[in-house]
N, C-alpha and C positions, 0 to 999 in steps of 0.2 A: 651511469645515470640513464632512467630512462624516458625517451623524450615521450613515452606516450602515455607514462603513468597519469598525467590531466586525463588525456582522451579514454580511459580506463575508466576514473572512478565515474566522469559525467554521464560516461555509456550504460555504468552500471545502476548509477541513480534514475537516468533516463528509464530503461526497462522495468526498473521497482515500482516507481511513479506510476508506469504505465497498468502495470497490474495492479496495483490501488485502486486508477479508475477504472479499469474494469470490475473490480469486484462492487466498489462503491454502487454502480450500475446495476450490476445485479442486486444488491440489495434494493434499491431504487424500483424495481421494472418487478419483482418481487413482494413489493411492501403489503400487497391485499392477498396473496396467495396462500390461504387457508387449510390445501392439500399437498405440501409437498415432499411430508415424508410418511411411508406408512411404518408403524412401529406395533409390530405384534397385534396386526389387524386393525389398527387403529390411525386413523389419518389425526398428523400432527402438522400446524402450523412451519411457513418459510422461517428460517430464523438466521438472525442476518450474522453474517460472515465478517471476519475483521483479517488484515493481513498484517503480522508484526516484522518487521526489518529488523537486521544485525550487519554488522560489520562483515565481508566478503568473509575477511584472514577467522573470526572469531574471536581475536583479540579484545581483549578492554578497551576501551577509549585512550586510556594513559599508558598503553606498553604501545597502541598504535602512534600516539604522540613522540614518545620518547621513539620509537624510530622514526619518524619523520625528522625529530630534530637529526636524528645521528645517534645517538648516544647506543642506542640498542643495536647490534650484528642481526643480518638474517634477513632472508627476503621477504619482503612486504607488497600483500596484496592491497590494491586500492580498491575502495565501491562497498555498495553493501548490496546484501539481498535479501531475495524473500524468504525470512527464517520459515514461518510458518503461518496455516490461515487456520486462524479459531473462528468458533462459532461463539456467540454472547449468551452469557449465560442469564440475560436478563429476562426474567417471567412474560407468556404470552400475555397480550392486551384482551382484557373481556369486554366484548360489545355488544350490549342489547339488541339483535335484531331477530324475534321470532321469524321472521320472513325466510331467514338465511336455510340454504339446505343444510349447513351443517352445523346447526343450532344445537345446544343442547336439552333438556328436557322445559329449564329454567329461560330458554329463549334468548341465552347467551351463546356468543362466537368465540372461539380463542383466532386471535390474528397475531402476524406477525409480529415480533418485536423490534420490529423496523421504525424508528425514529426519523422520518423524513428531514425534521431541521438539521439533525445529526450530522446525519447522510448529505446534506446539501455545504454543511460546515465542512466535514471531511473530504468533499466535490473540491471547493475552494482551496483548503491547503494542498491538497495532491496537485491541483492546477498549477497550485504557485510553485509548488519545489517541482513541478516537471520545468515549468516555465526558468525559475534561475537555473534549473542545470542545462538546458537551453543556453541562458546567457554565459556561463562557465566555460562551456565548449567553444562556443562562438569567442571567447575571449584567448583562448589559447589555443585556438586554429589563429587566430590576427597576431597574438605573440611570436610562434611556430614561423609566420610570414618575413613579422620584421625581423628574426633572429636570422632568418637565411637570407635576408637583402644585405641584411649591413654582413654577412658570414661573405657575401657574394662579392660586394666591392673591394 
């Protein structure tokens, strides 16, 4: 058995979490930047980045379940990571501003497809699952404690 399989999966949540708000940020800090990729001579809008998670091991949900209970042989990784970061394929925003340097003939802009409420929703969740795995760690660093007081008397 191993005693730091908790301190595994919290640390591994921890890190994921943390790269979420980082990217979240970037799309954030990002959202009006009109030039930031060029494509075949042509400047294309910031387009905002998503990061998807998966399981450490790659397992399914349910053969990582059935070994947690026992039932399955074979060692099992705890935590998940950063499978991958996609870009959204959702269409640039068109905004009327003749004024813009990079207006098109029509006095339309293509901007990011940066959804601030989004981005501020997915601010919040990331916040909160760093925050409970925060509380996960801290609860099994204080179990880890009482297990060796009463191991100790």
């Amino acid at each position: 058995m191993n005693l730091f399989r908790g301190f595994d999966s919290s640390a591994s949540a921890l890190t994921a979490n943390r790269f979420r708000l980082d990217v979240i940020a970037s799309n954030i800090a990002n959202a009006n930047v009109t030039r930031a990729n060029n494509v075949d001579g042509a400047w294309q809008p910031y387009k905002r980045k998503m990061v998807e998670l998966s399981p450490r091991s790659g397992d399914s949900f349910d053969t990582l379940l059935e070994a947690a209970i026992g039932n399955v042989a074979g060692k099992q990784q705890n935590g998940v990571r950063v499978s991958s970061i996609k870009e959204d394929s959702t269409p640039f925003k068109r905004v009327y501003n003749p004024d813009h340097p990079d207006s098109d003939q029509e006095g339309y802009v293509l901007m990011p497809n940066v959804d601030l409420t989004r981005e501020f929703v997915d601010l919040i969740s990331a916040s909160r699952a760093y925050e409970a795995n925060v509380t996960v760690l801290n609860a099994t660093k204080a179990m880890m404690q009482k297990a060796f007081e009463i191991n100790g008397k």
